[in-house]
BAZA-615123 format. One record per residue: x, z, y of N, C-alpha, C in turn. Coordinates in steps of 0.02 Angstrom, whole numbers, padded with zeros to 5 digits, always signed. Layout:
! residues N
XZYXZYXZY ...
This chain:
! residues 372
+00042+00000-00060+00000+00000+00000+00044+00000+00063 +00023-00056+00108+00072-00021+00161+00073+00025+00213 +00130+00045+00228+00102+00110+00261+00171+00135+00301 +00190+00172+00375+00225+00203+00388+00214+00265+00383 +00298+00297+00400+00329+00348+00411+00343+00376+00493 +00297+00410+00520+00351+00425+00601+00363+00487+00597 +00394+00517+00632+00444+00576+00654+00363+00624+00701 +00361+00610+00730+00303+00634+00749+00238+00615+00814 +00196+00676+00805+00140+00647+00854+00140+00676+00905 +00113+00642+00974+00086+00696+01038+00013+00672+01023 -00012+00733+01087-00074+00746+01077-00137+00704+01102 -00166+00658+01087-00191+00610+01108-00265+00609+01116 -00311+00589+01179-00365+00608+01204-00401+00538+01179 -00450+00537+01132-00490+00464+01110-00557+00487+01145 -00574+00415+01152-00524+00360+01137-00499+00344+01183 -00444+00294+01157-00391+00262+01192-00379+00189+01181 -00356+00144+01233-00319+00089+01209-00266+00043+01225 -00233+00027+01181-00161+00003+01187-00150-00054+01158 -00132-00110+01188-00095-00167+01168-00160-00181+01139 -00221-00195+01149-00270-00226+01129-00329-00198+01056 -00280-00151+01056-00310-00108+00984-00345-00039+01007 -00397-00031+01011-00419+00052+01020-00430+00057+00972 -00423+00172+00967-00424+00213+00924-00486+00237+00981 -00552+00242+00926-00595+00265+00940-00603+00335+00929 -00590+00359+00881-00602+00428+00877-00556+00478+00810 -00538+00526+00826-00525+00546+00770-00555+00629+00730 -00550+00616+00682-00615+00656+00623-00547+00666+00590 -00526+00717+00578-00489+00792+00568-00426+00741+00542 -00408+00688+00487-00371+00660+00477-00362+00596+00460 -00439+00563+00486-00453+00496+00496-00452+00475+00576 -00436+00423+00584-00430+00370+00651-00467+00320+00654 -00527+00321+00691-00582+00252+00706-00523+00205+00741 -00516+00128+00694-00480+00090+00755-00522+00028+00737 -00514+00001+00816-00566-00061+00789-00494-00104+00862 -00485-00167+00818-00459-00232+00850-00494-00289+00848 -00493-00338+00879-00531-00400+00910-00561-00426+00844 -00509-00440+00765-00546-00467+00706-00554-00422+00674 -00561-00341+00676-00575-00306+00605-00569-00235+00650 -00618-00194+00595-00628-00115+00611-00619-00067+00546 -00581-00013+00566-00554+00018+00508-00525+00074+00501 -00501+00122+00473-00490+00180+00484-00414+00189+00444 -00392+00222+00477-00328+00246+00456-00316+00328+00451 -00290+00334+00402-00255+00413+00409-00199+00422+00386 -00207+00491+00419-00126+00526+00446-00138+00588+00407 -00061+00588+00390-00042+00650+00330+00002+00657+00341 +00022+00727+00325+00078+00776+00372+00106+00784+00289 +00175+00728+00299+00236+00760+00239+00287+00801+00267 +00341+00804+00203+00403+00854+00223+00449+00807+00271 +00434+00732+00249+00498+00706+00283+00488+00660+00342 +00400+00711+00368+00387+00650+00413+00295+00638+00413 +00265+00601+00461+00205+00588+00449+00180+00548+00459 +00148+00512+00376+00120+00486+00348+00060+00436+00372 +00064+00366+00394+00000+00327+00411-00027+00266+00391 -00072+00287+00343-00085+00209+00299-00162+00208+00324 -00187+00135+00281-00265+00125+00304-00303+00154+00243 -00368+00156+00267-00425+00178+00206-00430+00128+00164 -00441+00134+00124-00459+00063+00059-00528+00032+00069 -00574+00099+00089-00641+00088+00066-00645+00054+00142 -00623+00025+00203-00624-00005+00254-00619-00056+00256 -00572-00072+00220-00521-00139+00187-00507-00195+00257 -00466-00170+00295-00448-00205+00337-00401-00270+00293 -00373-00323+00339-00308-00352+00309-00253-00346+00350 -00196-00376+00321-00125-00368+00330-00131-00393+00417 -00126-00416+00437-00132-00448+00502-00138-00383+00554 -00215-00361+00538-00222-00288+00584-00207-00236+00567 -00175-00238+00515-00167-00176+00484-00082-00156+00533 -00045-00229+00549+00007-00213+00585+00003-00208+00645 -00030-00219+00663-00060-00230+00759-00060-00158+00745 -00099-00121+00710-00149-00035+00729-00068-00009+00719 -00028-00009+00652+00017+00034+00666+00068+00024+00711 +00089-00046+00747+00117-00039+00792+00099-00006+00876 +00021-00030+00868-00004+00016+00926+00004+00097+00912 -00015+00118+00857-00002+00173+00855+00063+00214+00870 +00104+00169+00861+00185+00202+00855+00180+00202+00923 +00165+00147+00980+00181+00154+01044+00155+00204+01075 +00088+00214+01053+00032+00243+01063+00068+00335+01090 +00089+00357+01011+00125+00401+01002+00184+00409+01051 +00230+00362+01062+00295+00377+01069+00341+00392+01012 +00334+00362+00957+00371+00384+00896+00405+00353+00860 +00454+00370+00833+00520+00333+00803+00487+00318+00728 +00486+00264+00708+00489+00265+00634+00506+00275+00580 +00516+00316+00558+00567+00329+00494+00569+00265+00434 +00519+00271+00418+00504+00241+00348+00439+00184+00375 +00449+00111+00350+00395+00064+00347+00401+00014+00310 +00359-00019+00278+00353-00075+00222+00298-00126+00215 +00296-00160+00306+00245-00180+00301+00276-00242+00356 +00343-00222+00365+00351-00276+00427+00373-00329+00398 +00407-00340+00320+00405-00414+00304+00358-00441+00265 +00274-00410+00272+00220-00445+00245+00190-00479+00285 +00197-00544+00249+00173-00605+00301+00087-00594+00290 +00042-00625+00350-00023-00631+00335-00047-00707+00321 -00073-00705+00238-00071-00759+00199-00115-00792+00208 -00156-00768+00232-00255-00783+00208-00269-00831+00291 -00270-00889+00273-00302-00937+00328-00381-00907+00340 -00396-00910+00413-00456-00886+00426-00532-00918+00397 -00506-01003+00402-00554-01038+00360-00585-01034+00312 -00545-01013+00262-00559-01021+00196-00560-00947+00161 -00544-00908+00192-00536-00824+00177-00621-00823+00216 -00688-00774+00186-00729-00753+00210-00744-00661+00212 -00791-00643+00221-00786-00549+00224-00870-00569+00208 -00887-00481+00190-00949-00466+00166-00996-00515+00241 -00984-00504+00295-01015-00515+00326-01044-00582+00353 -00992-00633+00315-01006-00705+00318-01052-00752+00273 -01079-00806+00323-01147-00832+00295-01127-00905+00224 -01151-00862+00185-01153-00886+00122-01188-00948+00082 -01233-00986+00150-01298-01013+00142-01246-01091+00123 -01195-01105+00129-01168-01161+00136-01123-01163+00031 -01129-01109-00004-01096-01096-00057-01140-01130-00123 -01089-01169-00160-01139-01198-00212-01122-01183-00294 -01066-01159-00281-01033-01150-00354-01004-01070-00332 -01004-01030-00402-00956-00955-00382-00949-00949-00449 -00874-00942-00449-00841-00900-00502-00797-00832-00484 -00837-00809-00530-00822-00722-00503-00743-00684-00561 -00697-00684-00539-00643-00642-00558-00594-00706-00584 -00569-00745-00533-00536-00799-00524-00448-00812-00566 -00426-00748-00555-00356-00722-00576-00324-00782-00553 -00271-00817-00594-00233-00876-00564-00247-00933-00532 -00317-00943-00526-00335-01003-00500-00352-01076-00538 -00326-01068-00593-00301-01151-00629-00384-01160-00616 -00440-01099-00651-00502-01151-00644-00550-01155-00570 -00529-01133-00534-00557-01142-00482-00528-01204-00469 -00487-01204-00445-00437-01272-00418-00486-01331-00449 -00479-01331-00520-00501-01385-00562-00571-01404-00530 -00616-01339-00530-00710-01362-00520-00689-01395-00450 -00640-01366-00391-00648-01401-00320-00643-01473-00323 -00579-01475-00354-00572-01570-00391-00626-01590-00429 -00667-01568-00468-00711-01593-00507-00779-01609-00480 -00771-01565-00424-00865-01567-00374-00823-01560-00305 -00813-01632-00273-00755-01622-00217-00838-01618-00129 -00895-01626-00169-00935-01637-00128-00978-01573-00122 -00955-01503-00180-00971-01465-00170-00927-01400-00130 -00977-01358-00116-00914-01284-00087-00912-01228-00147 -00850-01235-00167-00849-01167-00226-00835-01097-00183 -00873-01058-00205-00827-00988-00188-00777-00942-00236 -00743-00915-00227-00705-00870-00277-00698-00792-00266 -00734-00772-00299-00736-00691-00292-00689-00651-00339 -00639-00603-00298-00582-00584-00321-00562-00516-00291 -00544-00462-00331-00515-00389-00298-00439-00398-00301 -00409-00454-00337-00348-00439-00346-00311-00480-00270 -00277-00452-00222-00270-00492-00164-00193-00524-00174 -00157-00527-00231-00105-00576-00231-00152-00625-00256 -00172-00633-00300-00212-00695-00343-00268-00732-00288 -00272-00698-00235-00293-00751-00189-00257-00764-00135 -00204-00733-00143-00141-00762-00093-00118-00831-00118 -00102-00829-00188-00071-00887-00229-00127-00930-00214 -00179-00930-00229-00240-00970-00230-00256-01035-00162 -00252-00985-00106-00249-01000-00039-00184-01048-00030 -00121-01018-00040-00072-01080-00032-00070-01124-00083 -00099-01139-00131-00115-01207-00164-00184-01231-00124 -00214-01216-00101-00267-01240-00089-00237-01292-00012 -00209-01257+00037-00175-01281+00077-00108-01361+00057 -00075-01322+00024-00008-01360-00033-00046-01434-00055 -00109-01417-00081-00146-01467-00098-00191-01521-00062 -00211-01464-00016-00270-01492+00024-00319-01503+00015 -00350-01440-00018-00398-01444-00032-00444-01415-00006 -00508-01430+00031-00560-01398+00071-00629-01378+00065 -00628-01365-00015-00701-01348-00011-00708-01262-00078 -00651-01248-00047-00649-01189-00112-00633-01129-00042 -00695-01076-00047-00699-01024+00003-00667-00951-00039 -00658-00886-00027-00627-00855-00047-00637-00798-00023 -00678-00730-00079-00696-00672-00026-00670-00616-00082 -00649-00575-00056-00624-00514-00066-00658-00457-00088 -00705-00456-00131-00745-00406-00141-00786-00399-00199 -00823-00355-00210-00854-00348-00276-00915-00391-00289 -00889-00436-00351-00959-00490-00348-01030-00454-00370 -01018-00415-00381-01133-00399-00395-01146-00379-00330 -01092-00368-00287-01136-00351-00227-01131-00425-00182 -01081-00466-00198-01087-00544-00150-01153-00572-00190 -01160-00564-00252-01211-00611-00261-01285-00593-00251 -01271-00519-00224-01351-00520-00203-01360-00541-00127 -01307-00560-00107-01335-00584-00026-01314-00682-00024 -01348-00724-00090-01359-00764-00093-01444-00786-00086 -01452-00846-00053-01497-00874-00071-01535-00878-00129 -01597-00858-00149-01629-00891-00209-01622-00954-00212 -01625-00980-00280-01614-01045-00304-01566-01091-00269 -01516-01055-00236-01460-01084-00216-01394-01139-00246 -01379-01092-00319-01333-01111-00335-01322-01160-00386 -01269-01194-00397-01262-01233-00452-01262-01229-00509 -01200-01167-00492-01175-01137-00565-01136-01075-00545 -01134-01041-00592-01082-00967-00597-01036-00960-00660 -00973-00966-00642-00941-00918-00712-00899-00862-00686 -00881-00840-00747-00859-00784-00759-00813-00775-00832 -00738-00801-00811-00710-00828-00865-00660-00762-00888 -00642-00743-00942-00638-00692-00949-00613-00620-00932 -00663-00594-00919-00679-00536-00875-00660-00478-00901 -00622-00425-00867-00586-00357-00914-00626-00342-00942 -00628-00317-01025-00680-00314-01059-00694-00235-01047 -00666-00175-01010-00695-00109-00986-00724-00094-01062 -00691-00102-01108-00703-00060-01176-00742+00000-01181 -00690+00034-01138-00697+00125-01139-00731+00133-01063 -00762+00087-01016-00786+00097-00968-00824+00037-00969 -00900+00059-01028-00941-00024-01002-00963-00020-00945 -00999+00032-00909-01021+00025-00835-00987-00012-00805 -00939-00026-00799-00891-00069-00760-00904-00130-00758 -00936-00173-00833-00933-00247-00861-00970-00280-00780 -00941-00340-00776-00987-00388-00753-01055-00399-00768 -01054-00413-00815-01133-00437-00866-01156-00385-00858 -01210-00361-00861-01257-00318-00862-01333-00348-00838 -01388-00306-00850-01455-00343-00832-01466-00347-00762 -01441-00329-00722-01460-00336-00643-01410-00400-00624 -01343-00390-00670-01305-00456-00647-01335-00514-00663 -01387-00504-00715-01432-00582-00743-01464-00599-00710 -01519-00534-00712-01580-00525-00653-01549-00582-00595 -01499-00559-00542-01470-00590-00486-01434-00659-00504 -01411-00675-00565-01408-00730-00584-01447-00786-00580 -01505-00743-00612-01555-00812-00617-01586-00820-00578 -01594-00778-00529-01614-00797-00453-01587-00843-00404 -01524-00816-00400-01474-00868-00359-01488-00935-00382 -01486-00947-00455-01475-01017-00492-01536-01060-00471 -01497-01137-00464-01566-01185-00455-01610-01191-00536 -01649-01220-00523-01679-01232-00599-01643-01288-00634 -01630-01258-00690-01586-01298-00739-01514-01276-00724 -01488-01220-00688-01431-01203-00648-01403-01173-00721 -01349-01121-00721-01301-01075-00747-01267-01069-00747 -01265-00993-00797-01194-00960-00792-01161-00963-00857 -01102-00974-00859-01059-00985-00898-01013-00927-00910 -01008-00887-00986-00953-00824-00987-00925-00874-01033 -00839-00856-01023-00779-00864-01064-00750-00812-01073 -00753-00803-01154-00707-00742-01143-00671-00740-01214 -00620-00691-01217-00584-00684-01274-00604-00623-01334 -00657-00578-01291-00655-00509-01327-00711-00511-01365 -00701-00499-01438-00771-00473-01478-00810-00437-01448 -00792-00389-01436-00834-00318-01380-00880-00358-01342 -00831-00400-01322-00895-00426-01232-00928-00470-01284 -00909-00502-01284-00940-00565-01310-01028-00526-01343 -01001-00494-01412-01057-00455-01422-01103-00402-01383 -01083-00373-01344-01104-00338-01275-01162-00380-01225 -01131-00452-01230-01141-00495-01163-01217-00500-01201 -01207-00536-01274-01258-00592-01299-01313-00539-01300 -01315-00462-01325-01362-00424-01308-01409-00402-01273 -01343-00401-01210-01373-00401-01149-01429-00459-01111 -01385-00497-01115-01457-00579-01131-01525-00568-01174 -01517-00558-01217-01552-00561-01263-01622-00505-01258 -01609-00444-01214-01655-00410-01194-01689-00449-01148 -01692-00510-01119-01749-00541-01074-01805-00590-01104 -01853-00577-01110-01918-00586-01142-01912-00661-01144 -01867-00709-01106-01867-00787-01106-01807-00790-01091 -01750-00839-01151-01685-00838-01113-01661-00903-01157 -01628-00945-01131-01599-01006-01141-01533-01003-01144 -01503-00998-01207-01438-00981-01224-01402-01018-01265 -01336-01045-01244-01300-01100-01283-01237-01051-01305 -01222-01047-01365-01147-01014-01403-01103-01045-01429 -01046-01052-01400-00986-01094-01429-00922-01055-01434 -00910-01064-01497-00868-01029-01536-00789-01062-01548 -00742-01072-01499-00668-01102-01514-00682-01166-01507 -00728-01192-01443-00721-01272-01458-00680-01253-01378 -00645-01321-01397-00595-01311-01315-00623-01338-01236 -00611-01322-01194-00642-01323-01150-00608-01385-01099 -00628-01362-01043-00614-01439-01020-00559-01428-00959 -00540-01367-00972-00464-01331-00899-00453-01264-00954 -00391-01270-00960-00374-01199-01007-00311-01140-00946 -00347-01072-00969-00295-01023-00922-00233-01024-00954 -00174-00989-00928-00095-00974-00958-00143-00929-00996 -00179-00894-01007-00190-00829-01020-00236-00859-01087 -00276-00896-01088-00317-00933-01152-00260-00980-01196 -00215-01015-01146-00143-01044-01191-00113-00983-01247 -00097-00938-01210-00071-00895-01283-00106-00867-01325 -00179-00846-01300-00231-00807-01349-00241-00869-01420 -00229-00952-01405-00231-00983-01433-00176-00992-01491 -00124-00956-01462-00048-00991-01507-00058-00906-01554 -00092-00869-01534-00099-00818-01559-00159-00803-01609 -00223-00846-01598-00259-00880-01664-00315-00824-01638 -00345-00810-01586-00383-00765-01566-00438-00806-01543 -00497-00800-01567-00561-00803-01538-00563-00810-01459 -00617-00865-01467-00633-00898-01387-00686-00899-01388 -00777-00860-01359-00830-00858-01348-00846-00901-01301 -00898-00946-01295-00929-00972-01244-01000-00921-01241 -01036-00914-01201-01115-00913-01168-01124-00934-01110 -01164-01004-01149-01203-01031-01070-01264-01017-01080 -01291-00988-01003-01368-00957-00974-01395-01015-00937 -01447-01049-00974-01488-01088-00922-01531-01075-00881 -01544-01067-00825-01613-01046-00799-01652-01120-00785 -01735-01066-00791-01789-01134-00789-01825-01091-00749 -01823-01072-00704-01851-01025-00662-01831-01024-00595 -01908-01042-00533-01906-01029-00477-01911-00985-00468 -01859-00959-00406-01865-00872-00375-01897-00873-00315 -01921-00811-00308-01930-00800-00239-01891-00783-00201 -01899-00815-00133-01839-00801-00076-01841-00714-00059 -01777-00701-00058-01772-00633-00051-01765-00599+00038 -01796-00529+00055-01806-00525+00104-01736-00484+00131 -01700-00502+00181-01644-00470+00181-01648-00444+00270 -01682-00451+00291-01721-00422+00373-01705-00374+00370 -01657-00332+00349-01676-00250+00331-01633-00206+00412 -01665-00159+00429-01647-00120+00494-01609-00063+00460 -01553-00056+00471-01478-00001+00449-01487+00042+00522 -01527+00041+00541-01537+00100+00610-01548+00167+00599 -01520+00218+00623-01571+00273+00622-01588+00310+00678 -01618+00360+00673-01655+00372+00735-01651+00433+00753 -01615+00480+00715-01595+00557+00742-01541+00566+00691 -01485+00627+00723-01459+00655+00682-01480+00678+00600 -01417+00654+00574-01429+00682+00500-01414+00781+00480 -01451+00799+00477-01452+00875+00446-01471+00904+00378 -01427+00963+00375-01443+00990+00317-01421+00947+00252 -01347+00912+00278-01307+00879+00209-01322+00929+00136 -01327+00890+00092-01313+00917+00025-01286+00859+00005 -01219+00886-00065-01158+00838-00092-01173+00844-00128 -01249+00839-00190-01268+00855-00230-01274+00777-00255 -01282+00732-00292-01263+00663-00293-01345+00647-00332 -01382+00620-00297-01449+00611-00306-01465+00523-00345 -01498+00523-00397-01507+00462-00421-01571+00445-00441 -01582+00385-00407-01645+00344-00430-01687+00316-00462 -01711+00278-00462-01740+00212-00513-01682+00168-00502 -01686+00154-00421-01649+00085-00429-01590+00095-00373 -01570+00167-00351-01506+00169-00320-01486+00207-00331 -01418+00249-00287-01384+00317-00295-01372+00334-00220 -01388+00408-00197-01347+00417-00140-01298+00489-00144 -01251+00482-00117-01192+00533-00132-01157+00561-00067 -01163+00602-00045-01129+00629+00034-01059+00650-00008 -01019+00637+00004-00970+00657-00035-00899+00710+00004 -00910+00695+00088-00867+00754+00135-00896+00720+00194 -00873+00760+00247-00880+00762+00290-00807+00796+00332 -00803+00742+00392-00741+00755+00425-00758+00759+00516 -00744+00824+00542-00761+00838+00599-00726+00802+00639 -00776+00785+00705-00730+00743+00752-00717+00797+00824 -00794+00806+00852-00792+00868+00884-00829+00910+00880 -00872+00956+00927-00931+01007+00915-00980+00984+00882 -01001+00914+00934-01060+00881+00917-01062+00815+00855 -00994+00797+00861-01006+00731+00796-00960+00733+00748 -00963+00699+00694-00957+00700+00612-00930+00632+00593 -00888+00635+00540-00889+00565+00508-00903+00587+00440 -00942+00559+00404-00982+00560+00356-00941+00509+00297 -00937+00531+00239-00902+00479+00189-00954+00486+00137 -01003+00426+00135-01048+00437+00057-01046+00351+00034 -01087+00367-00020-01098+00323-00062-01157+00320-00085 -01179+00236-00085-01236+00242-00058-01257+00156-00123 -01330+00151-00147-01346+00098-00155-01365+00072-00239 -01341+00015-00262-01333+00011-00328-01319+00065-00374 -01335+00091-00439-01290+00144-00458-01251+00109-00510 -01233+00050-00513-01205+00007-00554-01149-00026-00489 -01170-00035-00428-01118-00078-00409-01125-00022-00332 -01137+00047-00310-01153+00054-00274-01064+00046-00213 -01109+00061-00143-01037+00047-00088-01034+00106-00055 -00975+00095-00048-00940+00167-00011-00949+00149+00067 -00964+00218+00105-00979+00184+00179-00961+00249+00206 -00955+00237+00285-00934+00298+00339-01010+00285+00393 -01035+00343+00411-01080+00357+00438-01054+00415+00491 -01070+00380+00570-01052+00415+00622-01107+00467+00652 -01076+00515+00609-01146+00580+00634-01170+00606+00713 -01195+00586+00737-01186+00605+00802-01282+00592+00835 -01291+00600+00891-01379+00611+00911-01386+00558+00879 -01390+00497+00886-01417+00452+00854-01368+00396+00825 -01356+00424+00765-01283+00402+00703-01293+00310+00696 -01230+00310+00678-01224+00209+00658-01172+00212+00608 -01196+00171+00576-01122+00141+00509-01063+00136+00552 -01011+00156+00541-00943+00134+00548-00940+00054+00549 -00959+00027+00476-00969-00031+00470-01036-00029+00427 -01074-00089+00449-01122-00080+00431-01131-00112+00338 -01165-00073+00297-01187-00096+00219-01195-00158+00210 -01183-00195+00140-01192-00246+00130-01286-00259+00144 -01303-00312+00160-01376-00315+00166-01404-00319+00113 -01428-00281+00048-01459-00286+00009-01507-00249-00008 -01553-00247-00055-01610-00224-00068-01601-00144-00086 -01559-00127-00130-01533-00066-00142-01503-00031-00079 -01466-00053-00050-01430-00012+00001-01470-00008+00037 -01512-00046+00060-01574-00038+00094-01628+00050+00100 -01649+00024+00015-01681+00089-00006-01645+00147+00000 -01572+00148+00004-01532+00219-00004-01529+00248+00065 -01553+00178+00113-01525+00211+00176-01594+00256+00189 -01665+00213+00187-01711+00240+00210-01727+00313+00186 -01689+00319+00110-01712+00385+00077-01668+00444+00123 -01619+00406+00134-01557+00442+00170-01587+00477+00243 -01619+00430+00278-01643+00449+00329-01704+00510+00305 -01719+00509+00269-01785+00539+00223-01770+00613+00244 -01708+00625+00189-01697+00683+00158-01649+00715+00199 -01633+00700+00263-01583+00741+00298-01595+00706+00377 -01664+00716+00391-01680+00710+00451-01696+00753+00485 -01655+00756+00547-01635+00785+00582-01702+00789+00649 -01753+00753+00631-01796+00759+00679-01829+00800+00684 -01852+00807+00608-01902+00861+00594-01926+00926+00653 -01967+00936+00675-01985+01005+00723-01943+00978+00775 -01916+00932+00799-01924+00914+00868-01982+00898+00893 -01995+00889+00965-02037+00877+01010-02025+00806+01042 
């Protein structure tokens, strides 16, 4: 992760701003900083040899601002650096073709979710040069590599987002898509909650999909494989093709040796024959009084989870709030600015679940109550 080392801090009145970057606020050992492309939080930790300043994960700024904030910060401070490992990381990700939760998706026709080296993405962009693929990926070298072939190549219709696909694919269009795969996916043995496949990932599957659309799993593992076809198989109507070691039409480094190694290759293709309804995504993330009377007691639903999980003081009157909130299969981690009338840090993905978690949220720790 990158992150400095300085010698130390003076005492600093937020917010503030410097060299184009303000620090909005700080909550006991977090730092609100928001710059012109991205908002995000950083904290500071007091070591033996010095103190400590990296970014939050659950913020997920990129490399770009992540060096702007700590160099403002150092100035900010007045402070010598000891230790840093961030000044020969170049920022890889062209703005074009790199997207964030918050970008409009309505233009996406193909998604393959957990991309790793690229060989088959690359391939579908060449193969459907009139379509836009997306590639959904947590691993951020494998879309570094991805990005400079795409460039190297020239290729312009393969988009690229950083985040967890059950939550990108619910802020697709119904009957949008072409097709989906999902070529083989960590099989989470000892952690199925984790799998891709699951029934809400179908559910959202076959929604997105045009009619006659699908999704395609490749995979290597008995486990999934048998896991997956199950999971299918609980839907009262399902159109399912199984291919067993026939070769495919782009092979991974990673399917090359499972091959020289004499290991099983699963296909499942999911057809859908089903119009969806357009989904309502209008949803208001507002609230309207202070939140009171936290409990970290981790409350679960039918169809979400909400979790207050700490709370970090800023001053008398306001809070930064760290919960989790939404799916209880894919739910998102979020910061909530406690204060008379609170706002997301950044605001939730727009979906149906996070939706419901917020309103319950507002529910159960409203702060209005017996006002006038």
């Amino acid at each position: 992760m990158p992150h400095i080392v300085v010698d130390s801090l003076k005492d600093v009145k937020y917010p503030v701003k410097i060299e184009g970057v303000e620090f909005l606020f700080k909550a006991e050992n977090l730092i609100g900083v928001k710059t012109e492309r991205a908002k995000f939080l950083l904290k500071v930790l007091q070591k033996e040899n010095g103190t400590l300043v990296k970014y939050d994960k659950i913020t997920r700024p990129i490399v770009s601002e992540i060096k702007k904030a700590y160099k403002a910060f150092v100035k900010l401070h007045e402070a010598e650096i000891l230790f840093e490992n961030i000044e020969g990381i170049k920022e890889k990700i062209p703005d074009k073709n790199f997207l964030d939760i918050t970008s409009d998706l309505s233009g996406i026709d193909i998604v393959e979710v957990g991309f790793g080296s690229g060989r088959h993405l690359i391939h579908l962009a060449k193969k459907y040069p009139e379509k836009t693929i997306l590639g959904i990926e947590i691993h951020k070298p494998s879309i570094e590599q991805v990005l400079k072939r795409c460039i190297h190549e020239k290729i312009d219709n393969i988009r690229i987002i950083n985040h967890d696909a059950r939550i990108i694919l619910s802020k697709i269009n119904s009957n949008q898509l072409h097709s989906i795969y999902v070529h083989f996916p960590v099989p989470w043995d000892k952690k199925p909650h984790r799998r891709v496949i699951n029934e809400d990932f179908i559910n959202e599957s076959k929604r997105v999909l045009q009619k006659d659309g699908f999704l395609h799993l490749r995979t290597d593992s008995d486990n999934y494989f048998e896991y997956s076809f199950n999971e299918f198989m609980k839907f009262k109507e399902m159109d399912l093709k199984v291919k067993k070691n026939i070769p495919y039409e782009v092979s991974s480094k990673y399917e090359d040796r499972w091959r020289r190694q004499q290991k099983d290759i699963y296909d499942i293709y999911m057809i859908n024959h089903e119009i969806s309804e357009e989904i309502n995504d209008d949803f208001d993330f507002s609230f309207d009084c202070r939140l009171e009377n936290l409990d970290f007691k981790p409350k679960i639903y039918d169809k979400f989870v909400i979790h207050i999980e700490k709370v970090f003081k800023i001053d008398d009157n306001n809070e930064l709030i760290r919960a989790t909130i939404g799916n209880f299969n894919r739910p998102e981690h979020i910061y909530i600015l406690n204060k008379d009338k609170p706002e997301y840090f950044k605001l939730p993905a727009h979906i149906k679940e996070n939706y419901l978690a917020h309103k319950e949220l507002k529910r159960l720790f409203n702060g209005c109550t017996g006002r006038s």
